[in-house]
C-alpha positions in Angstrom: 144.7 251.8 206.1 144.5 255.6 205.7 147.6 257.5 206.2 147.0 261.7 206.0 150.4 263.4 205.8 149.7 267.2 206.6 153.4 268.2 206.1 153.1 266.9 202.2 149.4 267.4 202.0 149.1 263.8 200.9 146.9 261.1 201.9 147.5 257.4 201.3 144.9 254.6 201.2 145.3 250.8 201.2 142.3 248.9 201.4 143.9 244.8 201.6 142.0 241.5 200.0 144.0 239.0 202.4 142.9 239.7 206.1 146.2 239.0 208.2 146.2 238.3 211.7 147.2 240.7 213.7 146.3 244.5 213.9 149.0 246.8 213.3 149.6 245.8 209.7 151.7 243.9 207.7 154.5 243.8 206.2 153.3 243.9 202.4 151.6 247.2 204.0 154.4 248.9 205.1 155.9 248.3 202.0 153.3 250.2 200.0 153.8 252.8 202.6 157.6 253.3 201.7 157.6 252.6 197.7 155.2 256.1 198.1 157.6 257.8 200.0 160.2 257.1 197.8 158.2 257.6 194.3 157.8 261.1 196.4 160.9 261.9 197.6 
């Protein structure tokens, strides 16, 4: 998962080691995604 946010000039990057069915993303995912948004907030 890549995530480039132009408003923050910040990119994320997740690269999992436990495919997951499914292929939105996962919950352990978005979790990543908001612990960075609040470390940066």
């Amino acid at each position: 998962m890549i995530i480039m946010d132009l408003g923050r000039r910040m990119t994320l990057s997740y690269m999992m080691n436990r495919m997951a069915p499914g292929i939105i993303g996962s919950e352990r995912s978005a979790a990543y995604v908001r612990a960075i948004y609040d470390a940066v907030a």
